[in-house]
C-alpha positions in Angstrom: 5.2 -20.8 -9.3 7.2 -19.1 -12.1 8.8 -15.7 -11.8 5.3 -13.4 -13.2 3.2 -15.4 -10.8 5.7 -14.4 -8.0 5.5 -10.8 -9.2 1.9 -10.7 -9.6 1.1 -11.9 -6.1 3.6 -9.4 -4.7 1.9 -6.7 -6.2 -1.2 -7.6 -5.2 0.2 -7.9 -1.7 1.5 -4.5 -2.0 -1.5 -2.6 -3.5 -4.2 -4.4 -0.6 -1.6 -3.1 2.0 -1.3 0.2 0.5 -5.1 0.9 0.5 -5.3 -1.0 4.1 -3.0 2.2 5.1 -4.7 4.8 3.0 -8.3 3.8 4.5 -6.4 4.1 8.3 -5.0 7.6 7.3 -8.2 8.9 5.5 -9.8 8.0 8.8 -7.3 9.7 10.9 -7.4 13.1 9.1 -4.1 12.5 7.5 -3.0 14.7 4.5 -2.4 13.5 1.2 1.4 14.6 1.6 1.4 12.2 5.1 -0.1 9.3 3.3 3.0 8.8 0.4 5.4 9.8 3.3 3.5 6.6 5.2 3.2 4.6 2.2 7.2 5.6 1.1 8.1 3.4 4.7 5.8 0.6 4.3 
């Protein structure tokens, strides 16, 4: 796997998480403000 692969697969990685943990705070109630706080940790 050459270095773009790598970097493509990583993003993808990152943008399924980052919608996993916007769907979870949506759900909650959480702000807009809370979910790039949360997503800023991940």
């Amino acid at each position: 796997m050459n270095d773009h692969e790598i970097a493509g697969l990583l993003a993808r990685e990152a943008g399924e998480l980052l919608l996993e943990l916007r769907e979870k705070g949506l759900d909650k109630g959480v702000s807009g403000y809370q979910l790039q706080v949360m997503a800023d940790r991940e």
